[in-house]
N, C-alpha and C positions, 0 to 999 in steps of 0.2 A: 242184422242179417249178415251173414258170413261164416268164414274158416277162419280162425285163429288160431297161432300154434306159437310154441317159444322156446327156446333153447338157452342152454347157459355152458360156458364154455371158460375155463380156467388157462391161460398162457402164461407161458414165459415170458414175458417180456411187459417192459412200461407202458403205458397210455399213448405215449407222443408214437411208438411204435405202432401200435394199432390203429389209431387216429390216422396218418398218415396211408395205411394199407385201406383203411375206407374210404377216404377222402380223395384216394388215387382211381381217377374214372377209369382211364382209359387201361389198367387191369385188373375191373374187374370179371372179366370173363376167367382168368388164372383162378377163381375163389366163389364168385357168385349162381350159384346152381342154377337160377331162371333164366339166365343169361342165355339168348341164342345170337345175339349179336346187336350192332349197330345200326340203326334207322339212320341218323343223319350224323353230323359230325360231335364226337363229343366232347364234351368243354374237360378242361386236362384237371380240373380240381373240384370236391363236390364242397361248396361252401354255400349260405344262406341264397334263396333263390334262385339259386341253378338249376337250370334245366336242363333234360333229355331224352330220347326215344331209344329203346330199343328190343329189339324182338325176343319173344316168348312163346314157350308152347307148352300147353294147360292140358294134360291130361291129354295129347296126343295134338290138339287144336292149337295153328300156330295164330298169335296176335302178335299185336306191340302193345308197349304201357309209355305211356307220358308221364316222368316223372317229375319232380318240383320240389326243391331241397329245402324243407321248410322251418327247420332249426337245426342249428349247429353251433356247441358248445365244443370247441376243439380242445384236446382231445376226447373228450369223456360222452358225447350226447351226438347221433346224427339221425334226424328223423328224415321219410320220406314220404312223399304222397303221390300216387299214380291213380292216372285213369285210363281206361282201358275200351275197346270198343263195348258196344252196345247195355252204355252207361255201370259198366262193371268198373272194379276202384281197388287199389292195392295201396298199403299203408307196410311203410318195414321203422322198422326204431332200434338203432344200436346204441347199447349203455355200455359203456366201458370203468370199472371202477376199481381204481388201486389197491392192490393187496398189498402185503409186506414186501415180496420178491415178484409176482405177477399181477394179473389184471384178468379178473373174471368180466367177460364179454356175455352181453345178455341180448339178444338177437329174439324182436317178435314182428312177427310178419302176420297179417291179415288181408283176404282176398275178399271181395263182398260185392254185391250186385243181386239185380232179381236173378238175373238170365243163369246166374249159378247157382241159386237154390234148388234147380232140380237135383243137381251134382254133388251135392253139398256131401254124402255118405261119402262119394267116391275121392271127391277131393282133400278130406282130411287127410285120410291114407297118403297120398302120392304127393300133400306140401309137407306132411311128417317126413317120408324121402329124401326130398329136397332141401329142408332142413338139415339131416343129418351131412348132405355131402357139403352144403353151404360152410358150417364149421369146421368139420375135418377139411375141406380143403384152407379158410382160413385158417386153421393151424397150422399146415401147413405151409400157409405163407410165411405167417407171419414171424413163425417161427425161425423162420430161414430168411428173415429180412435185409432186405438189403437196398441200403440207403443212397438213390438214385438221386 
């Protein structure tokens, strides 16, 4: 039960570059479309088992998601696992895989729970949305990176 949706996305730039632009919590709000802000403090690097909260708003409805950083193969693999109120659950997976001169970025996000099975029409539309600003603004990043 769920949304699933996926995107693929071509850059300029190496692995260790985008790896790095994932892996950097505290901007992801500069790139991550769901993003409405910070629940509690957040840890400055997303590496295997980290966690963190923060705020979302689903189709107009604001929540938070608990997320839990459950593998990471740096640079190339960062999966994530959230839960969300009223037994609702969010999964994102970044594959990053070297081209000759770039690195095509494959970004799949999945939203799942009973409580949004009503929604389910509504919400493919509006995470397809959210998708598209997610990569163009990682493209924007990353592209323009710059090594803090």
């Amino acid at each position: 039960m769920g949304v699933q949706i996926s995107r693929q996305i071509e850059l300029a730039a190496q692995p260790e570059q985008i790896g790095e632009v994932l892996a950097d919590l505290p901007r992801w709000p500069e790139w991550f479309a769901l993003h409405k802000g910070w629940v509690d403090q957040v840890p400055a690097r997303a590496e295997q088992g980290t966690k963190f909260k923060h705020r979302v708003r689903i189709l107009g409805v604001p929540g938070e998601i608990e997320w839990k950083v459950t593998e990471v193969e740096f640079p190339t693999r960062f999966v994530l696992v959230g839960k969300g109120s009223n037994r609702t659950g969010a999964e994102i997976d970044f594959k990053v895989d070297p081209q000759q001169q770039t690195s095509l970025v494959e970004f799949v996000a999945q939203l799942k729970g009973l409580t949004l099975k009503p929604f389910e029409g509504m919400l493919k539309p509006w995470l397809e949305v959210r998708a598209e600003r997610t990569v163009s603004a990682l493209r924007t990043r990353v592209e323009g990176f710059d090594a803090r």
